[in-house]
mmCIF file as Biopython writes it, N, C-alpha, C and O atoms, coordinates in Angstrom:
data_model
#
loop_
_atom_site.group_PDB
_atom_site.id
_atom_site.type_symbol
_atom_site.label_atom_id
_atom_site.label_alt_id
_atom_site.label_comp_id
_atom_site.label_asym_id
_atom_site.label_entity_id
_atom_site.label_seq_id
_atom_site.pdbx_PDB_ins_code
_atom_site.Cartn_x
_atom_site.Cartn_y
_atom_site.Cartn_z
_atom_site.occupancy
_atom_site.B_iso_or_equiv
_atom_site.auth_seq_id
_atom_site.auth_asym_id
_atom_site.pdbx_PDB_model_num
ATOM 1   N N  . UNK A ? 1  ? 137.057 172.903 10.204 1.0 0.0 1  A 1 
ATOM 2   C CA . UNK A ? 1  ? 137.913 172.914 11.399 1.0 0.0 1  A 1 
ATOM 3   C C  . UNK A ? 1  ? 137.122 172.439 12.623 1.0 0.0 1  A 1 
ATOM 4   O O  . UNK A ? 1  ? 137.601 171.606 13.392 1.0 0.0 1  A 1 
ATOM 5   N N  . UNK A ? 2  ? 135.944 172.958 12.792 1.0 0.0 2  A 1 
ATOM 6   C CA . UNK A ? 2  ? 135.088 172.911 13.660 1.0 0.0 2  A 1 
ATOM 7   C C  . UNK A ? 2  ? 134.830 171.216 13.745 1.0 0.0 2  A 1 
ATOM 8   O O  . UNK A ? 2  ? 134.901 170.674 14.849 1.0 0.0 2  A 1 
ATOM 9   N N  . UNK A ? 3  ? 134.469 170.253 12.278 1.0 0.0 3  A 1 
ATOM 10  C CA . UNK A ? 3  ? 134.247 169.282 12.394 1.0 0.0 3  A 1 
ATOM 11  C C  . UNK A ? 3  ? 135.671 168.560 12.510 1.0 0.0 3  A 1 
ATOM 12  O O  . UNK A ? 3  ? 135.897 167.555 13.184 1.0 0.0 3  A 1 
ATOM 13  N N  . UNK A ? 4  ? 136.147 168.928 12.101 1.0 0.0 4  A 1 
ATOM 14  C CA . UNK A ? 4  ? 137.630 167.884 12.544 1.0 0.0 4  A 1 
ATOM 15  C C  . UNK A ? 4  ? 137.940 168.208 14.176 1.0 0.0 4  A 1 
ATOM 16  O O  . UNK A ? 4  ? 138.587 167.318 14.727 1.0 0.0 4  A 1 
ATOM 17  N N  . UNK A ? 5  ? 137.626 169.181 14.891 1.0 0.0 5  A 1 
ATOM 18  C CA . UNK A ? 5  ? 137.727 168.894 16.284 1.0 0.0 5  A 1 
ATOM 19  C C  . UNK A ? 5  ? 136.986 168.173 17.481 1.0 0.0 5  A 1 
ATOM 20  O O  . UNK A ? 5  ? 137.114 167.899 18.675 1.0 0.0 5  A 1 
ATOM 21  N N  . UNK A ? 6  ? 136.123 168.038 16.394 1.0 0.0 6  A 1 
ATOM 22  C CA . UNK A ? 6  ? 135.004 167.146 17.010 1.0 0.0 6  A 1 
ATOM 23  C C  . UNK A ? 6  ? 135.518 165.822 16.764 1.0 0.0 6  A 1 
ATOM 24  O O  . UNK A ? 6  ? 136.004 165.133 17.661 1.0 0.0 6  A 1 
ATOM 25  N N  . UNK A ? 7  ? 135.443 165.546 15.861 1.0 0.0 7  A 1 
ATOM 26  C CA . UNK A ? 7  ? 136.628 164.089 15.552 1.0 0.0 7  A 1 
ATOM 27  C C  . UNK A ? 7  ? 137.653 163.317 16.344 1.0 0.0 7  A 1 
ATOM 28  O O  . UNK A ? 7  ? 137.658 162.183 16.823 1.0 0.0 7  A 1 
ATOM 29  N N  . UNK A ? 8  ? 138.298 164.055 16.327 1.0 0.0 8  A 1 
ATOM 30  C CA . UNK A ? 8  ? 139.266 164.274 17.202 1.0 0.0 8  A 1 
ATOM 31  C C  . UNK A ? 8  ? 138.554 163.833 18.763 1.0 0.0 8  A 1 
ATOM 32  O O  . UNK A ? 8  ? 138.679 162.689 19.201 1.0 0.0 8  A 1 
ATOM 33  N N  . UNK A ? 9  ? 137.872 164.816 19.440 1.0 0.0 9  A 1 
ATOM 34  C CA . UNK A ? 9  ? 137.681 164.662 20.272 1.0 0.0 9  A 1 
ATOM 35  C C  . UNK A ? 9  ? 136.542 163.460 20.414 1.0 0.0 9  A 1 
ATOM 36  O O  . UNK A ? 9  ? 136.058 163.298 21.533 1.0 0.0 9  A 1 
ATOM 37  N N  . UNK A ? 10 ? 136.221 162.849 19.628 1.0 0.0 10 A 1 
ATOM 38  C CA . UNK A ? 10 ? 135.761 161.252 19.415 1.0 0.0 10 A 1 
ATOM 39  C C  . UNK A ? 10 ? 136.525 160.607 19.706 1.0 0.0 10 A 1 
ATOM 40  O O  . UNK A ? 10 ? 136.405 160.021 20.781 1.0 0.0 10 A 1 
ATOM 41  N N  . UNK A ? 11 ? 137.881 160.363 18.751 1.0 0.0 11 A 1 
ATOM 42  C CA . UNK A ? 11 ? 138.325 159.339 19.103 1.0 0.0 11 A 1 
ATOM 43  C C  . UNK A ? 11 ? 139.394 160.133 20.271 1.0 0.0 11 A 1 
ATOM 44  O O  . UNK A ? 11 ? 140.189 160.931 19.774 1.0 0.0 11 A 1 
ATOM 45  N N  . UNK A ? 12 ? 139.419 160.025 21.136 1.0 0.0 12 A 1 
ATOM 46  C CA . UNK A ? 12 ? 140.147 160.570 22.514 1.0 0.0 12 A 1 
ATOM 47  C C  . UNK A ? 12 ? 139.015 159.644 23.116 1.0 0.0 12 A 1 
ATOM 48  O O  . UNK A ? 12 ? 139.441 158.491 23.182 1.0 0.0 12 A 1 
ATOM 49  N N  . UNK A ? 13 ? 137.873 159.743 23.521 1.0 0.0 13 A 1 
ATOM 50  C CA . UNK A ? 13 ? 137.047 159.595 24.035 1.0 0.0 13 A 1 
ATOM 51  C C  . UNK A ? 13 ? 136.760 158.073 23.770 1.0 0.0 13 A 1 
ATOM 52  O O  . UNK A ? 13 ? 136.326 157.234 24.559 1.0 0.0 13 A 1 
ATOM 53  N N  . UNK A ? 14 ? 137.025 157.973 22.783 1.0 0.0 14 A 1 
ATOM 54  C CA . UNK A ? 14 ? 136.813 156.214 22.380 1.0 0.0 14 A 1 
ATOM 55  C C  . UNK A ? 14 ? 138.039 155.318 22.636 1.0 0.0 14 A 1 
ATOM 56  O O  . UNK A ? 14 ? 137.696 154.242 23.126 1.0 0.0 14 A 1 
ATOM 57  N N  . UNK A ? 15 ? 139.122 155.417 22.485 1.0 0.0 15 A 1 
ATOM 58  C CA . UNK A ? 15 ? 140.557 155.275 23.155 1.0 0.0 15 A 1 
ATOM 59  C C  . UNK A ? 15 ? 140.635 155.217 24.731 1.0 0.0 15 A 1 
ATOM 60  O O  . UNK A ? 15 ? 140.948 154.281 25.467 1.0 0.0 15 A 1 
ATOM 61  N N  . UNK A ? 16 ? 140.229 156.584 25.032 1.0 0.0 16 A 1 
ATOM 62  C CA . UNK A ? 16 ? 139.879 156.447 26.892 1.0 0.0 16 A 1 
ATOM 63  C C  . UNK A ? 16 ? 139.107 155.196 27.250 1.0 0.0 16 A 1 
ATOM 64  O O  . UNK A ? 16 ? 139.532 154.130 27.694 1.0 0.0 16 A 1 
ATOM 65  N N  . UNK A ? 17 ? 138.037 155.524 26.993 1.0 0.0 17 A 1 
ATOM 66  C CA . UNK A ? 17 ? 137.246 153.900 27.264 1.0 0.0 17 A 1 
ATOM 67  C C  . UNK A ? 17 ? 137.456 152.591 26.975 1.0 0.0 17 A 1 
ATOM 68  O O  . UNK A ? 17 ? 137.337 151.678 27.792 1.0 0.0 17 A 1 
ATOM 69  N N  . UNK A ? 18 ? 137.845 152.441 25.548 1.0 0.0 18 A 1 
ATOM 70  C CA . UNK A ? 18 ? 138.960 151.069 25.607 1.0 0.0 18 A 1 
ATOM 71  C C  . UNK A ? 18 ? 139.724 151.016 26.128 1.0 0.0 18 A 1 
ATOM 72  O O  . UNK A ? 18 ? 139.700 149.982 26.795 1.0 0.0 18 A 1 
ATOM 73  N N  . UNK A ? 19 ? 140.543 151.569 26.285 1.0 0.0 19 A 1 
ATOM 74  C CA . UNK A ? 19 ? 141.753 151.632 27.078 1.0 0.0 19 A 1 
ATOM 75  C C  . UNK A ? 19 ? 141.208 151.195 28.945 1.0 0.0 19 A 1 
ATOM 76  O O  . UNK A ? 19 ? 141.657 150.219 29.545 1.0 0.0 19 A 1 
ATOM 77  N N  . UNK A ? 20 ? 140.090 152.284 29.598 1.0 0.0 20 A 1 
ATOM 78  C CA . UNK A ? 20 ? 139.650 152.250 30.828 1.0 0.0 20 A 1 
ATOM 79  C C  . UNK A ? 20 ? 139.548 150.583 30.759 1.0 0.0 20 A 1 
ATOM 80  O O  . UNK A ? 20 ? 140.215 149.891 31.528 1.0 0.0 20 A 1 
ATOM 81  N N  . UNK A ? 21 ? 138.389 149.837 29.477 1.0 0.0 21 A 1 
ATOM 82  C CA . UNK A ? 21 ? 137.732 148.657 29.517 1.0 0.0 21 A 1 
ATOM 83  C C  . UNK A ? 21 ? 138.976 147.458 29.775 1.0 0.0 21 A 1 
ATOM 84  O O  . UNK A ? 21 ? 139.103 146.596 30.645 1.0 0.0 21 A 1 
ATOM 85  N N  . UNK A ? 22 ? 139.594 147.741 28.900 1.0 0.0 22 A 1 
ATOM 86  C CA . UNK A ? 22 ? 140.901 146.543 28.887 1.0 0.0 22 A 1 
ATOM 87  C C  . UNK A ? 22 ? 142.030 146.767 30.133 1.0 0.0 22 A 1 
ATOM 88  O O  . UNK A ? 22 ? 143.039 146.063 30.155 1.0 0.0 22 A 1 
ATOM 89  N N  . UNK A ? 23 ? 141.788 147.789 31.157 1.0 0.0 23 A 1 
ATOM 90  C CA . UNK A ? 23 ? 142.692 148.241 32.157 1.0 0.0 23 A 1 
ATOM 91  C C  . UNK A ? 23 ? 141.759 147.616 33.333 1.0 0.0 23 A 1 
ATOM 92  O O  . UNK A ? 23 ? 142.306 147.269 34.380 1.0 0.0 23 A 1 
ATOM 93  N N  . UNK A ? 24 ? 140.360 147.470 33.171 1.0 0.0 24 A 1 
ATOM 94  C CA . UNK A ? 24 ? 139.795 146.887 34.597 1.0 0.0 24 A 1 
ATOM 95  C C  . UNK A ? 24 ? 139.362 145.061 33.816 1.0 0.0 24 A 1 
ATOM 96  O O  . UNK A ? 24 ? 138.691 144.252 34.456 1.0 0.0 24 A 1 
ATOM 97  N N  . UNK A ? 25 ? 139.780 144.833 32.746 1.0 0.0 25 A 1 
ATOM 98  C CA . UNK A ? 25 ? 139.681 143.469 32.627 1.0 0.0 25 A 1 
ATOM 99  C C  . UNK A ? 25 ? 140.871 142.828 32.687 1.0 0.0 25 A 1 
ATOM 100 O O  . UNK A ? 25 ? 140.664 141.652 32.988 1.0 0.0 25 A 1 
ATOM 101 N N  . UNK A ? 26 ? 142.298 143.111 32.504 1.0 0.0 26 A 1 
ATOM 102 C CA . UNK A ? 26 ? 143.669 142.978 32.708 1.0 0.0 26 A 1 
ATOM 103 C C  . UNK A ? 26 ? 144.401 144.169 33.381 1.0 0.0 26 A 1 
ATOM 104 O O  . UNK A ? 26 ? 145.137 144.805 32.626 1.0 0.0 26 A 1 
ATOM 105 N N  . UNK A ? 27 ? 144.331 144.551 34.584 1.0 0.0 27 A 1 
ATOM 106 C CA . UNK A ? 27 ? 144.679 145.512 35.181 1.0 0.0 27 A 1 
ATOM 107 C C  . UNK A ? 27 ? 146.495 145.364 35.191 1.0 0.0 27 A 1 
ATOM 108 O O  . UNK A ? 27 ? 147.353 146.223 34.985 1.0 0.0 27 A 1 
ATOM 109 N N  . UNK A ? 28 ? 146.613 143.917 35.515 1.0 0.0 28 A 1 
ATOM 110 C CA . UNK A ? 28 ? 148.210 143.273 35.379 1.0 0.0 28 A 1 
ATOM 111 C C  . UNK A ? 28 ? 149.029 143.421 33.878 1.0 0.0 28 A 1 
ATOM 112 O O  . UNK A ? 28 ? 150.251 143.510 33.764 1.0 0.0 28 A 1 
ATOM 113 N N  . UNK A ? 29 ? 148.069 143.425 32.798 1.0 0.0 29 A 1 
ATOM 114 C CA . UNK A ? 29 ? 148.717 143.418 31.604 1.0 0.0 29 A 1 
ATOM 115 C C  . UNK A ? 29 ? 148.514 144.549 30.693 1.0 0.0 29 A 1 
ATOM 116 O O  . UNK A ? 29 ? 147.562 144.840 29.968 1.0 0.0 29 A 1 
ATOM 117 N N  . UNK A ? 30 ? 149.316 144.951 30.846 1.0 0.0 30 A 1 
ATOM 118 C CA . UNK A ? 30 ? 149.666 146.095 30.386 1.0 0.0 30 A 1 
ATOM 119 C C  . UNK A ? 30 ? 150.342 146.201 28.643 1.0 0.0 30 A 1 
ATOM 120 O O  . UNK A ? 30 ? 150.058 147.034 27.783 1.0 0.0 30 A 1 
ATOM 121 N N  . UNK A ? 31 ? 151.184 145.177 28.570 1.0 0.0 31 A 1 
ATOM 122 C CA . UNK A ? 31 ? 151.340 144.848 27.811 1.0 0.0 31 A 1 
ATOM 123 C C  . UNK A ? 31 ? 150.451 144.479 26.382 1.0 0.0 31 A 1 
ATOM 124 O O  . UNK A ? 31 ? 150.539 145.160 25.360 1.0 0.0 31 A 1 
ATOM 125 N N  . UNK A ? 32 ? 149.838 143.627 26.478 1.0 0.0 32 A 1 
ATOM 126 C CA . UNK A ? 32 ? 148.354 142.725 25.927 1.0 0.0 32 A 1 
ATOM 127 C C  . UNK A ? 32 ? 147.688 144.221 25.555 1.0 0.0 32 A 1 
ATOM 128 O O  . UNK A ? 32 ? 147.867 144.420 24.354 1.0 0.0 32 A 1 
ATOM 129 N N  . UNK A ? 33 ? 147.032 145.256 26.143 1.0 0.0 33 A 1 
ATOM 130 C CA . UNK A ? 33 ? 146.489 146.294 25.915 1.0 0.0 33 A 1 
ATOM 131 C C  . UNK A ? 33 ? 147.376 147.555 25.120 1.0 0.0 33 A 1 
ATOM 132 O O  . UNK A ? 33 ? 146.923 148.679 24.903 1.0 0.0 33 A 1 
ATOM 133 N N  . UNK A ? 34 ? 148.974 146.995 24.687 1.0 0.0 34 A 1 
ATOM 134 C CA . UNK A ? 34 ? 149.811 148.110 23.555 1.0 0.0 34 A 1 
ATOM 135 C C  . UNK A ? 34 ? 149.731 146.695 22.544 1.0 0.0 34 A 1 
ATOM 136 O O  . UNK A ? 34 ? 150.081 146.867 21.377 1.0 0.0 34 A 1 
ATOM 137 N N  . UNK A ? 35 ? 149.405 145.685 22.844 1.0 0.0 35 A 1 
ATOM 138 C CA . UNK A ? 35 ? 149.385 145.089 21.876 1.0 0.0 35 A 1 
ATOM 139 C C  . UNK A ? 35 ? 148.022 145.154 20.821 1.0 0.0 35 A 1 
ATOM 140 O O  . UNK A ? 35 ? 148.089 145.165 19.591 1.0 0.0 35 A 1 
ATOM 141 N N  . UNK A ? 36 ? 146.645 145.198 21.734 1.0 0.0 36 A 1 
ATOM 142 C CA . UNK A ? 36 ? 145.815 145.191 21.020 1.0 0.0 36 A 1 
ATOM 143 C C  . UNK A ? 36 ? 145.548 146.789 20.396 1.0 0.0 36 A 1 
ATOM 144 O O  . UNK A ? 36 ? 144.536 146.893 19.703 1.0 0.0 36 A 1 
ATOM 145 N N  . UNK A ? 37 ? 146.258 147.856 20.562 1.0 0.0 37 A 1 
ATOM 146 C CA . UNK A ? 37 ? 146.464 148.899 19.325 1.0 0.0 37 A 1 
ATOM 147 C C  . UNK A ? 37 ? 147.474 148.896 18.076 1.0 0.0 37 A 1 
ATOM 148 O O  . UNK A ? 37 ? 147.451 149.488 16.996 1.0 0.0 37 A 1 
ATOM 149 N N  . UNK A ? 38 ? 148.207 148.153 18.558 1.0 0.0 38 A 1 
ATOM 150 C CA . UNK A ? 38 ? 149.507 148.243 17.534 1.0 0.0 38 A 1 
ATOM 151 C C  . UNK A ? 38 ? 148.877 147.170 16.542 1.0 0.0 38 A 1 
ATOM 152 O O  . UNK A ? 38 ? 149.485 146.838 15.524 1.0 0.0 38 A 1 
#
C-alpha cells in the first residue's frame, strides 16, 4: 500500500511538470497539450 502511494504520487508529480513544461512552451495551446496525453 505504502509503495503504491508512492507511485502514485510519482506520477502526479511527473504529469504536473509536463504538463507545467508544455503550458510555458504553448501557453496558447491548450489543445496540442490533451493531445499529447491522449
Amino acid at each position: 500500500m505504502d509503495k503504491q502511494q508512492r507511485g502514485v504520487q510519482v506520477i502526479r508529480i511527473w504529469l504536473g511538470v509536463t504538463m507545467l513544461i508544455h503550458g510555458v512552451m504553448k501557453v496558447t495551446s491548450l489543445e496540442d497539450t490533451l493531445a499529447f496525453f491522449a
